[in-house]
NUBADO-584618 format. One line per field, with one value per atom (N, C-alpha, C): atom name; y, z, x. Coordinates in nm, 2 decimals, always signed. Layout:
N
atom: c(CA:...)
Y: c(Y:...)
Z: c(Z:...)
X: c(X:...)
END
This chain:
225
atom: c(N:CA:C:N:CA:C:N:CA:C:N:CA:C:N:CA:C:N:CA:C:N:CA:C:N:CA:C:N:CA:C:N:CA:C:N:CA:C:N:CA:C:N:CA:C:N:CA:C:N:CA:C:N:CA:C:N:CA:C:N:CA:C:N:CA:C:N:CA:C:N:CA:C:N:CA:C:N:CA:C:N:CA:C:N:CA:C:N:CA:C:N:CA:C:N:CA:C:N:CA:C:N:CA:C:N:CA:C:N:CA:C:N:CA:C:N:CA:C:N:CA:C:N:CA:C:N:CA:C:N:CA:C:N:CA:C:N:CA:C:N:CA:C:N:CA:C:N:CA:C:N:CA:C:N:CA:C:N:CA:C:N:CA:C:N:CA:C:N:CA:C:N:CA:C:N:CA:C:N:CA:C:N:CA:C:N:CA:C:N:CA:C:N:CA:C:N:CA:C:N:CA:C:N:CA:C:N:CA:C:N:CA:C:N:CA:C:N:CA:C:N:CA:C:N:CA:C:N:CA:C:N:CA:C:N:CA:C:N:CA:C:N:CA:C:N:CA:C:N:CA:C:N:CA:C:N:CA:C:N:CA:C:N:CA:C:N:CA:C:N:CA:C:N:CA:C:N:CA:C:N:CA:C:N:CA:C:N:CA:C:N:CA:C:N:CA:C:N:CA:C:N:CA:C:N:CA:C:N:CA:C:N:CA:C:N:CA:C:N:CA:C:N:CA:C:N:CA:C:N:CA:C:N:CA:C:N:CA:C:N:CA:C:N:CA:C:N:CA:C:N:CA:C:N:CA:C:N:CA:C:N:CA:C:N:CA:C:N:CA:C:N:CA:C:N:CA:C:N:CA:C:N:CA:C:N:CA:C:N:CA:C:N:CA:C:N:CA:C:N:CA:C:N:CA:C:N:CA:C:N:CA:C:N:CA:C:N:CA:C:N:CA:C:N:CA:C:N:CA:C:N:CA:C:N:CA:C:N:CA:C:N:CA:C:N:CA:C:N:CA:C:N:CA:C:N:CA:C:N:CA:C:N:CA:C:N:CA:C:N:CA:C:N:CA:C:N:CA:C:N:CA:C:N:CA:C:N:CA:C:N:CA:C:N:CA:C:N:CA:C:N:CA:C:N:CA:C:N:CA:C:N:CA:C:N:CA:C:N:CA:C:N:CA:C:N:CA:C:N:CA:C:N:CA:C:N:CA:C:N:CA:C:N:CA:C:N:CA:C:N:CA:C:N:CA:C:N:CA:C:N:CA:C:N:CA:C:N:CA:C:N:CA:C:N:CA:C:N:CA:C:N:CA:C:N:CA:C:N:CA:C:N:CA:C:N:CA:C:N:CA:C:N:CA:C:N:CA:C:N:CA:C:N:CA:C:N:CA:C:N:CA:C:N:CA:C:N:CA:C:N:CA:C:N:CA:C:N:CA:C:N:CA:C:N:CA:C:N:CA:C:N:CA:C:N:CA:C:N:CA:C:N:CA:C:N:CA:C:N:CA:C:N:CA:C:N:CA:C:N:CA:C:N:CA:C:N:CA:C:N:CA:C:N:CA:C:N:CA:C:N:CA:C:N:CA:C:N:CA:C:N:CA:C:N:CA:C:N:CA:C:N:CA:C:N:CA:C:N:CA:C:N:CA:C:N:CA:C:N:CA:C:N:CA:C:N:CA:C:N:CA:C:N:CA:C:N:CA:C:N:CA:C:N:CA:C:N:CA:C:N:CA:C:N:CA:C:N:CA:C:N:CA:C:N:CA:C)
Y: c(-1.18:-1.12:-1.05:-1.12:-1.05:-0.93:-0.91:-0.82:-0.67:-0.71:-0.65:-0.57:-0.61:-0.60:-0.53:-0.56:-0.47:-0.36:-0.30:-0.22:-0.14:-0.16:-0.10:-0.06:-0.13:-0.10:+0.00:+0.00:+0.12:+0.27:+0.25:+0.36:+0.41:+0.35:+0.38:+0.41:+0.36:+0.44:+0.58:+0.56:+0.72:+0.83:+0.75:+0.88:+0.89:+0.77:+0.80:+0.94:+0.90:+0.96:+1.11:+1.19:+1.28:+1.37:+1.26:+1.35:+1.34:+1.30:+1.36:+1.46:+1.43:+1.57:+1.69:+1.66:+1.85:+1.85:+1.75:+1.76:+1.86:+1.76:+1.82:+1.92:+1.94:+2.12:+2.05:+2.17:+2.14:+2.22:+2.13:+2.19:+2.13:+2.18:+2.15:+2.07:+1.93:+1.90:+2.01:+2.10:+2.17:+2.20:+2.23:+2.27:+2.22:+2.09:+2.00:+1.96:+1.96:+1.95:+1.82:+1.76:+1.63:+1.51:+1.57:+1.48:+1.47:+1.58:+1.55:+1.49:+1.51:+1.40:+1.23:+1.23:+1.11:+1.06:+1.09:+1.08:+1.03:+1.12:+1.14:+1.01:+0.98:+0.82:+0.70:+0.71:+0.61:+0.66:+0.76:+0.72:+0.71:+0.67:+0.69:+0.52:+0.42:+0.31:+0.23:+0.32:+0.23:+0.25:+0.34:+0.33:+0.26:+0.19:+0.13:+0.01:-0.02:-0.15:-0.17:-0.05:-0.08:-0.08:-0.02:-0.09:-0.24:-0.30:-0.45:-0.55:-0.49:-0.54:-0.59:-0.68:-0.73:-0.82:-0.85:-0.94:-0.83:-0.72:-0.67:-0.51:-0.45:-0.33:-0.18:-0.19:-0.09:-0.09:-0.17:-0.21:-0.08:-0.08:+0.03:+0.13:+0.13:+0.26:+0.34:+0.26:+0.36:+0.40:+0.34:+0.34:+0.47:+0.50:+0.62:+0.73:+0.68:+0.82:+0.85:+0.75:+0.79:+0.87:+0.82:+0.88:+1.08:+1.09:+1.20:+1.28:+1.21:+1.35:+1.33:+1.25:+1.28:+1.42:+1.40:+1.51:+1.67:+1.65:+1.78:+1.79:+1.70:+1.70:+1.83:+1.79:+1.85:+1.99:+2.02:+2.15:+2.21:+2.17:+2.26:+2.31:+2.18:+2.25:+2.35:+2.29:+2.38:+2.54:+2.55:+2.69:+2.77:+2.67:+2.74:+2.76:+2.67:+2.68:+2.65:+2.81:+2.85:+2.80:+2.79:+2.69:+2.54:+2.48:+2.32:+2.33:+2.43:+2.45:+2.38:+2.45:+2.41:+2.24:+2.20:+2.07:+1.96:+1.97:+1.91:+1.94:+2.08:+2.10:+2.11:+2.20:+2.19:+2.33:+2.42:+2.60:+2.62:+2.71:+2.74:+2.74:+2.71:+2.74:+2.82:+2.95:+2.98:+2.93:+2.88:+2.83:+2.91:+3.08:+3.12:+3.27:+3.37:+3.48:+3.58:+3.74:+3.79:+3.74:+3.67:+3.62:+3.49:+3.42:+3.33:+3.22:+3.07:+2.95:+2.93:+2.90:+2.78:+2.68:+2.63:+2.47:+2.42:+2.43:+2.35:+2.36:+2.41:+2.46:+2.37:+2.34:+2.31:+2.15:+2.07:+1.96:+1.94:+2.03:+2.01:+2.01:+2.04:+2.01:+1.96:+1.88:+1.77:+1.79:+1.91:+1.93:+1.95:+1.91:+1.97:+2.06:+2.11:+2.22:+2.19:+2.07:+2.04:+2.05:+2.03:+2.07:+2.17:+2.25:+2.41:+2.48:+2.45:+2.55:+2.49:+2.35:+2.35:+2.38:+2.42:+2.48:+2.63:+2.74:+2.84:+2.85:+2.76:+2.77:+2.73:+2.69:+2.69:+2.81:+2.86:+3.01:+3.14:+3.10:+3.18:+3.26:+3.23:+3.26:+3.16:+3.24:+3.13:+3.18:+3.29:+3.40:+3.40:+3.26:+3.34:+3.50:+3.55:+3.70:+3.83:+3.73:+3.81:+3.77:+3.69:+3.69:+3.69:+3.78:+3.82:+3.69:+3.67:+3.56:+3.41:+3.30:+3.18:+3.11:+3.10:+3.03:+2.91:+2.79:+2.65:+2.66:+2.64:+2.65:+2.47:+2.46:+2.35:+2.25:+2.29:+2.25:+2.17:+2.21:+2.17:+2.28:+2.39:+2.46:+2.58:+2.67:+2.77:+2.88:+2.97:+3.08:+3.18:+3.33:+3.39:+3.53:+3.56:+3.74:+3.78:+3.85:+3.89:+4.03:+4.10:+4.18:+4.30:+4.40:+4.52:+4.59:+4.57:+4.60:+4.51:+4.40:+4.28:+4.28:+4.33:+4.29:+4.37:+4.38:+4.43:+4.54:+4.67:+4.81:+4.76:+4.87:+4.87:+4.97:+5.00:+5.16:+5.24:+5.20:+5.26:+5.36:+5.25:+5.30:+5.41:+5.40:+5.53:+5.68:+5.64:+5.72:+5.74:+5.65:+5.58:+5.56:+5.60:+5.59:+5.49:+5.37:+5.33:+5.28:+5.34:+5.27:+5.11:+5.10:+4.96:+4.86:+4.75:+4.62:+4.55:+4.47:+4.40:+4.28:+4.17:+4.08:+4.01:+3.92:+3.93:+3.81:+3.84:+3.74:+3.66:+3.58:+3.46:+3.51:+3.57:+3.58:+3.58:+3.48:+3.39:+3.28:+3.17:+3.05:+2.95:+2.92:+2.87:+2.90:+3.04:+3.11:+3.08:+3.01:+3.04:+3.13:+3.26:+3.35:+3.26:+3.31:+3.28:+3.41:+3.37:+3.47:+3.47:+3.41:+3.41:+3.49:+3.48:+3.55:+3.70:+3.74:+3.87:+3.96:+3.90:+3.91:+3.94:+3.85:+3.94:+4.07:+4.05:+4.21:+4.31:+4.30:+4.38:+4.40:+4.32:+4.35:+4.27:+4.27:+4.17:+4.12:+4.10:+4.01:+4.16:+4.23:+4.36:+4.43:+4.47:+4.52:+4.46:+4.32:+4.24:+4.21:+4.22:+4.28:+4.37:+4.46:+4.59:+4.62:+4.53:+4.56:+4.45:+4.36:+4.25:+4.28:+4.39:+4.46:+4.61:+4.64:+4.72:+4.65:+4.53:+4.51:+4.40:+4.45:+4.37:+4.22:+4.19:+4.06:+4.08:+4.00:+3.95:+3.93:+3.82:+3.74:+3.64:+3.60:+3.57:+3.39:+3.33:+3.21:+3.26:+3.34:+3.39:+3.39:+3.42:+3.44:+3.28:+3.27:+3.12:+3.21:+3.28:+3.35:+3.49:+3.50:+3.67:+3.67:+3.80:+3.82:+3.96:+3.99:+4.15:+4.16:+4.30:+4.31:+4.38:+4.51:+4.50:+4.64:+4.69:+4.80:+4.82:+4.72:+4.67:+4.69:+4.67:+4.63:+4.48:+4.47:+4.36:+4.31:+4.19:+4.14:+4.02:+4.01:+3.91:+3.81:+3.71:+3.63:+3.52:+3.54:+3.40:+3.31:+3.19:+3.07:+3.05:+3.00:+3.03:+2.88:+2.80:+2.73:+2.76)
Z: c(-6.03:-6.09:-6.22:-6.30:-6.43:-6.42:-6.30:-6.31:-6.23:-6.16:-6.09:-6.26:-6.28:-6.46:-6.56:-6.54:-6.60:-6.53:-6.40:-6.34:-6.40:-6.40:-6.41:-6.57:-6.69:-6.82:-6.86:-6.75:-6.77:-6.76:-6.62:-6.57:-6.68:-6.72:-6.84:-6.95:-7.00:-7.13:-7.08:-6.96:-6.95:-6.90:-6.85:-6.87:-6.97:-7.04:-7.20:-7.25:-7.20:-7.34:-7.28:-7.14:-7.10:-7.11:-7.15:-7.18:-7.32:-7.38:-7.58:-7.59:-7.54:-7.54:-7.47:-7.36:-7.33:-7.45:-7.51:-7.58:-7.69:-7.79:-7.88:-7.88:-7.77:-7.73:-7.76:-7.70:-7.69:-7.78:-7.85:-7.95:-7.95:-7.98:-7.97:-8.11:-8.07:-8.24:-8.35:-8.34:-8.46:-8.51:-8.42:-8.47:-8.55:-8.51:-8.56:-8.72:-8.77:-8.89:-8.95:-9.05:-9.07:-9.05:-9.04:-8.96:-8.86:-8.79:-8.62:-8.58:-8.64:-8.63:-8.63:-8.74:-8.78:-8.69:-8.63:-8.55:-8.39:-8.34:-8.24:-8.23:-8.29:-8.32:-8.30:-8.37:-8.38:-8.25:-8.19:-8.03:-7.93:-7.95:-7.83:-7.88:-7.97:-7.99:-7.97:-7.96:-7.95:-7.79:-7.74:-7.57:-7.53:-7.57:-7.57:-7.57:-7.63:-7.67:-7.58:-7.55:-7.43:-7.28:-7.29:-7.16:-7.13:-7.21:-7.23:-7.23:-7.30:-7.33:-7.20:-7.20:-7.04:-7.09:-7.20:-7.27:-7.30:-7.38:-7.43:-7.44:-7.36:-7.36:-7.40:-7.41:-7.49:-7.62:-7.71:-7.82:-7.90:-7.77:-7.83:-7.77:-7.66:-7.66:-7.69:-7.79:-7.92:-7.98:-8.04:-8.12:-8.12:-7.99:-7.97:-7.93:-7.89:-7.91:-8.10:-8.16:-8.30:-8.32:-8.35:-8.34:-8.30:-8.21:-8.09:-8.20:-8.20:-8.23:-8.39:-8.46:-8.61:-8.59:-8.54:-8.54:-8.49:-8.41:-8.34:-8.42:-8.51:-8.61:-8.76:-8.76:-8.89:-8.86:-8.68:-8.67:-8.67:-8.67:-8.68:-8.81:-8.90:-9.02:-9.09:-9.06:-9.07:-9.07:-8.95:-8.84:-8.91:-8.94:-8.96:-9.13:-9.22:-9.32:-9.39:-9.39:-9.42:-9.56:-9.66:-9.78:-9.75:-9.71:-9.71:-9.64:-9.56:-9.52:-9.59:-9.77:-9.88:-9.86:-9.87:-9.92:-9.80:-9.67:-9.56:-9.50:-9.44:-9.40:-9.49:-9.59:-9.78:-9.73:-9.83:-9.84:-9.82:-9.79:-9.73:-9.89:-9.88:-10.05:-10.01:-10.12:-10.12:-10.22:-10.10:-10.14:-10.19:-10.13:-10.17:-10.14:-10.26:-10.28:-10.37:-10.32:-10.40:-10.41:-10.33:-10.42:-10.47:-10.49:-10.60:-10.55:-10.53:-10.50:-10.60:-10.57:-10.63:-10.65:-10.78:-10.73:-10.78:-10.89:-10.86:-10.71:-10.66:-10.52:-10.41:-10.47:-10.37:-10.36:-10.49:-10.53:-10.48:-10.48:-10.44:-10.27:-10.20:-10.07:-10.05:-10.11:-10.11:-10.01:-10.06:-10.01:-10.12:-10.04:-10.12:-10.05:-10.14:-10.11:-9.93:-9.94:-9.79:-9.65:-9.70:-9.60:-9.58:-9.69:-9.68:-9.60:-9.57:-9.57:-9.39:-9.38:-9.23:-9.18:-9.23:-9.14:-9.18:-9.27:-9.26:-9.13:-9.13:-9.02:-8.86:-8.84:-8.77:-8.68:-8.80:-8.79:-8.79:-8.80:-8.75:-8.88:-8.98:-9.07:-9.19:-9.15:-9.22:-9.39:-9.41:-9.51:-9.61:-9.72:-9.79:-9.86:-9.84:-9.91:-9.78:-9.67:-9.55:-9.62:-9.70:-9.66:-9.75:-9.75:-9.85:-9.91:-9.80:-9.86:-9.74:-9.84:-9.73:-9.76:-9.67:-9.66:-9.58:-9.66:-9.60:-9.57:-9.44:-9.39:-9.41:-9.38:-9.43:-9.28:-9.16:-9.06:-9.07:-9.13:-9.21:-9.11:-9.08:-9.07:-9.12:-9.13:-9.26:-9.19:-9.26:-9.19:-9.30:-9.24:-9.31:-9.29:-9.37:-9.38:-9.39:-9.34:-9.38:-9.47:-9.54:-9.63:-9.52:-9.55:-9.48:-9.39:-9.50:-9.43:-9.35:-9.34:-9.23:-9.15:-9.10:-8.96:-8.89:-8.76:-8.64:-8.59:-8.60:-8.59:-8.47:-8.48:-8.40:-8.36:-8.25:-8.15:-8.25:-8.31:-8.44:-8.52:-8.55:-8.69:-8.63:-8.53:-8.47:-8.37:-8.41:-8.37:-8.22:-8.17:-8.00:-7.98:-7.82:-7.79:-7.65:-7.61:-7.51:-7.44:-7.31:-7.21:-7.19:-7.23:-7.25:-7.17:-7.17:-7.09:-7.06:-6.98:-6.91:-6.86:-6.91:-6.84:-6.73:-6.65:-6.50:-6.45:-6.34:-6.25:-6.14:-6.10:-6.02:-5.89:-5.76:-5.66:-5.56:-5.60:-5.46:-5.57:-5.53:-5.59:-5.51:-5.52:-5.40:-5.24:-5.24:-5.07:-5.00:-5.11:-5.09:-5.13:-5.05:-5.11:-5.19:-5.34:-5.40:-5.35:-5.23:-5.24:-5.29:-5.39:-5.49:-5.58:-5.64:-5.79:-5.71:-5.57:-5.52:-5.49:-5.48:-5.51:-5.63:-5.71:-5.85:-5.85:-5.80:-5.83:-5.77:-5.66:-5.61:-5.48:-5.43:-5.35:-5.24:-5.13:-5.04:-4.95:-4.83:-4.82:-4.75:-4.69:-4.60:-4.71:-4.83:-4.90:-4.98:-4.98:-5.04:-4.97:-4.79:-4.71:-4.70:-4.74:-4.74:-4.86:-4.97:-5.09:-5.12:-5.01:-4.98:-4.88:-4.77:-4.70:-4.81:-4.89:-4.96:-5.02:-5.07:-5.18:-5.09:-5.01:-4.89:-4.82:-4.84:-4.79:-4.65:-4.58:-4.41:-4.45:-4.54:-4.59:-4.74:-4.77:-4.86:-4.85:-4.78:-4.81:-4.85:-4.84:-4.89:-5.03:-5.08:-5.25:-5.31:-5.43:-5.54:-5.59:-5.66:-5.78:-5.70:-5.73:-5.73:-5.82:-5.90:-6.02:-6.04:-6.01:-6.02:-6.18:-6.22:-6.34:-6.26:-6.39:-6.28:-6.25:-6.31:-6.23:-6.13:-6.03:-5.93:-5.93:-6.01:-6.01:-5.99:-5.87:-5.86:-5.84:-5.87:-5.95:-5.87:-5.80:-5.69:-5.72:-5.76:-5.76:-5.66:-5.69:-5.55:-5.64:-5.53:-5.58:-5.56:-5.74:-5.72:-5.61:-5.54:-5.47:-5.35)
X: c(-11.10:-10.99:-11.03:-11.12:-11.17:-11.26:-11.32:-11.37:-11.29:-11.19:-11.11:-11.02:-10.99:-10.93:-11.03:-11.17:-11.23:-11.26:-11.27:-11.28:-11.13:-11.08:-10.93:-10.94:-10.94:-10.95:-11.06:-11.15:-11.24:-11.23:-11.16:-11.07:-10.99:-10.92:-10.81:-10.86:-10.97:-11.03:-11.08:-11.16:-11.17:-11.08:-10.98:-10.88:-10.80:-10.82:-10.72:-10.87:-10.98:-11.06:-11.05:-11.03:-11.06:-10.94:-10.80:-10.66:-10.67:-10.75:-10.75:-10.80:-10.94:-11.06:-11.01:-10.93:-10.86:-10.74:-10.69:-10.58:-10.64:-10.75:-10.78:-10.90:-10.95:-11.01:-11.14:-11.24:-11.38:-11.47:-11.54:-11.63:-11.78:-11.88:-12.02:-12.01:-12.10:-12.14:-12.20:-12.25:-12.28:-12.16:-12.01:-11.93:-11.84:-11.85:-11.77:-11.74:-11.61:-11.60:-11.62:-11.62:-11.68:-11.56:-11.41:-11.27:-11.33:-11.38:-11.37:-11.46:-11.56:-11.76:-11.69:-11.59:-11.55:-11.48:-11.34:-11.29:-11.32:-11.45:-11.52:-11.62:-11.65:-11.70:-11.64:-11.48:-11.40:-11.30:-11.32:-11.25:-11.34:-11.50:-11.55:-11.59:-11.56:-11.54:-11.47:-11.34:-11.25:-11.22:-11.27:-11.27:-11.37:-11.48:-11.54:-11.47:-11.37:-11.32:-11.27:-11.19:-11.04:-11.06:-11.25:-11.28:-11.31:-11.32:-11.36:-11.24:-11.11:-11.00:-10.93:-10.96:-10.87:-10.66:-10.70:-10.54:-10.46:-10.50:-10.40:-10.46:-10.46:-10.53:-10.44:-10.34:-10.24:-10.26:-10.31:-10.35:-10.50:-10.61:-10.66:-10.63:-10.54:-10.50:-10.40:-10.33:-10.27:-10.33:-10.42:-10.51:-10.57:-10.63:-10.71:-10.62:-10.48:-10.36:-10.33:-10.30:-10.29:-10.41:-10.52:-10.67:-10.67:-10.64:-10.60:-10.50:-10.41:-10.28:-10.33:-10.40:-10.39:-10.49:-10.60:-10.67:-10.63:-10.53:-10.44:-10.37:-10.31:-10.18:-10.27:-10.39:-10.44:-10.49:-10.53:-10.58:-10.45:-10.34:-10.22:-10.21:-10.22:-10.18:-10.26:-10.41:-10.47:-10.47:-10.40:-10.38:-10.28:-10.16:-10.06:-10.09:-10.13:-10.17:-10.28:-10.35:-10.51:-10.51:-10.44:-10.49:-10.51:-10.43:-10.50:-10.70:-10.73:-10.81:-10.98:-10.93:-11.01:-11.02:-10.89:-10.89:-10.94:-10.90:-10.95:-11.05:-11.14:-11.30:-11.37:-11.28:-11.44:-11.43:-11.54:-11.58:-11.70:-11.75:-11.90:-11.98:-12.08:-12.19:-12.29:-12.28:-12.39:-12.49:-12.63:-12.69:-12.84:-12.85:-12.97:-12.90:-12.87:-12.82:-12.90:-12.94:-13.03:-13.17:-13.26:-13.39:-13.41:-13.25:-13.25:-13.19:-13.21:-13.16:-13.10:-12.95:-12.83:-12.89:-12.95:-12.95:-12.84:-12.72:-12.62:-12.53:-12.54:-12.50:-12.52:-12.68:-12.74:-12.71:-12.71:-12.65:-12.48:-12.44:-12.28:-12.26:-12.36:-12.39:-12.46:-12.51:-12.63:-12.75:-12.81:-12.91:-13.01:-13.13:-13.29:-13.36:-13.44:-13.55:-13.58:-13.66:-13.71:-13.57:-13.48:-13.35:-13.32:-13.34:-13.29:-13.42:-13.57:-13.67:-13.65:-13.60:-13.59:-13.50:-13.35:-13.28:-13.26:-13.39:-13.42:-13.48:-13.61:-13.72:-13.60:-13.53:-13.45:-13.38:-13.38:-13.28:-13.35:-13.49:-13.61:-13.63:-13.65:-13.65:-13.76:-13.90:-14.04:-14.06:-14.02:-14.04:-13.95:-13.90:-13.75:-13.75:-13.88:-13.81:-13.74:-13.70:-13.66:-13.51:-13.47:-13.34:-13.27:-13.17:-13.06:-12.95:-12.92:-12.80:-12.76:-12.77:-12.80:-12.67:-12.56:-12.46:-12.46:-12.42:-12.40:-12.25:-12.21:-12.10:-12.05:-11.90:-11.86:-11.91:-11.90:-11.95:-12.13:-12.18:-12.34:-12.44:-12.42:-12.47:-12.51:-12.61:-12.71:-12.68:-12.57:-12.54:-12.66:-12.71:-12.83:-12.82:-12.80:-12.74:-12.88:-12.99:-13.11:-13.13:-13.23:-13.23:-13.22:-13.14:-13.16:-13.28:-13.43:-13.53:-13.57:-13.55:-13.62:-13.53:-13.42:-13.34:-13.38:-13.37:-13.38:-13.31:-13.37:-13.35:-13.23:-13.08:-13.01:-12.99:-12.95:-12.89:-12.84:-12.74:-12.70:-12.74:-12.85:-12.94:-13.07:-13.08:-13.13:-13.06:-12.95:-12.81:-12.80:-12.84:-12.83:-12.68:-12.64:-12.53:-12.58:-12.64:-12.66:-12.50:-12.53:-12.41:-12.36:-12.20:-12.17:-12.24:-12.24:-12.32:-12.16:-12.20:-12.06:-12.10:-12.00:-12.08:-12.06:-12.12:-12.20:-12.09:-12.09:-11.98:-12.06:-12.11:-12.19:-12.07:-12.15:-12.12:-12.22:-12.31:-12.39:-12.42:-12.48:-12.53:-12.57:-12.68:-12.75:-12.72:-12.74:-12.75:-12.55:-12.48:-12.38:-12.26:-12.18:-12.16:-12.00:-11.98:-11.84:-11.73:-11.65:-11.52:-11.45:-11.43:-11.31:-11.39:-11.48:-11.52:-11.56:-11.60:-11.59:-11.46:-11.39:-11.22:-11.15:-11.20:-11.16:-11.23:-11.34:-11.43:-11.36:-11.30:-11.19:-11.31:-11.43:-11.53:-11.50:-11.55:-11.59:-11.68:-11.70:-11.85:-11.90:-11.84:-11.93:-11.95:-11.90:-11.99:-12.08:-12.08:-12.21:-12.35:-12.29:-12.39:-12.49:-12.43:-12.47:-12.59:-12.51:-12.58:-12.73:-12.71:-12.78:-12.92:-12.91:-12.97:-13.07:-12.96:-13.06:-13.15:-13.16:-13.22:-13.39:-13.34:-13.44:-13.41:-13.29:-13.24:-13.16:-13.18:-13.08:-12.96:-12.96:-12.82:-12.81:-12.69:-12.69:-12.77:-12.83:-12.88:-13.04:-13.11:-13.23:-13.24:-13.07:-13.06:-13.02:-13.07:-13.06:-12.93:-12.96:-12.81:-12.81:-12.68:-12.65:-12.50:-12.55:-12.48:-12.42:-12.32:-12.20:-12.13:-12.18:-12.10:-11.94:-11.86:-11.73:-11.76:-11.86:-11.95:-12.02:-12.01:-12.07:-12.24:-12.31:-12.42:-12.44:-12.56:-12.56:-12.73:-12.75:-12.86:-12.89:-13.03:-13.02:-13.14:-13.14:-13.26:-13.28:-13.42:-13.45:-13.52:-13.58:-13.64:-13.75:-13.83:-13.99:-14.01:-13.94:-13.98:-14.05)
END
């Protein structure tokens, strides 16, 4: 019976934990602000708990609904009101502007020298005289404006007009064709045939990926297996 009960309390934490997480939206840890880091901890604990809880198992699962909507409750306010913003995520620091390191700056984000030169070197950036201006975002990541002469010549700046790029819609995947995403393309399988024969293929199980922009170029890879 006890384990029939924990089979069941497991179930329930994970679907308590998978109706928060679409509740409160999907973000990568880099992204995450230092509420939500915190947060994200204390509900993947307390679903931990509430799988184990066989007596009274509503108990953490308020818990991890309060948990849930306080966090939803604050990205509203947030949203609707960009001043509390300061007071609840914090403001980005610049921490290396013109040439020259902040160090009270640098102390107000509690970083040192050896933190800052590794998440330069992170950001591909070995050389501090490549870089103009180094912002510590409140998230703890080194955002890096680089100096005009060290970035990377663009179309632009050589008065290039290249033709837009578009991006690619998955209509084969593993030798199986997708009719629904060829459907949006407004395409269908006799003209994927066809385009499948040009390119030196029988059919679509010969192809690993095949990939359509909405310009119907299409892009066929196989398997170095």
């Amino acid at each position: 019976m006890d384990i029939l009960k924990v089979i069941l309390t497991s179930l329930l934490s994970v679907v308590a934990l998978f109706i928060i997480t679409k509740i409160m939206g999907h973000k990568q840890m880099a992204q995450l602000d230092f509420f939500d880091y915190i947060t994200g901890i204390t509900i993947g604990s307390i679903a931990a708990e509430l799988a184990t809880e066989l007596e009274q198992p509503w108990k953490p699962l308020i818990a991890i609904i309060i948990y849930g909507g306080t966090s939803v409750l604050l990205s509203t306010i947030i949203t609707n009101f960009p001043k509390t913003r300061k007071f609840i995520n914090g403001t980005p620091t610049i921490i290396m502007d013109n040439g020259k390191l902040n160090r009270k700056n640098m102390k107000k984000a509690k970083m040192d020298l050896s933190e800052f030169m590794v998440l330069c070197r992170n950001a591909g950036y070995f050389n501090l005289d490549d870089i103009q201006t180094a912002v510590f975002e409140y998230n703890g990541t080194l955002t890096i404006l680089p100096v005009s002469t060290g970035r990377p010549a663009t179309p632009k700046d050589m008065s290039l007009t290249p033709q837009q790029e578009y991006v690619y819609t998955e209509v084969i995947m593993d030798g199986r064709i997708l009719d629904g995403n060829l459907h949006k393309l407004g395409l269908d399988v006799t003209w994927l045939q066809k385009q499948l024969e040009k390119q030196g293929f029988h059919n679509a199980k010969e192809v690993y990926l095949g990939v359509c922009d909405k310009e119907n170029n299409l892009s066929l890879y196989v398997s170095s297996d």
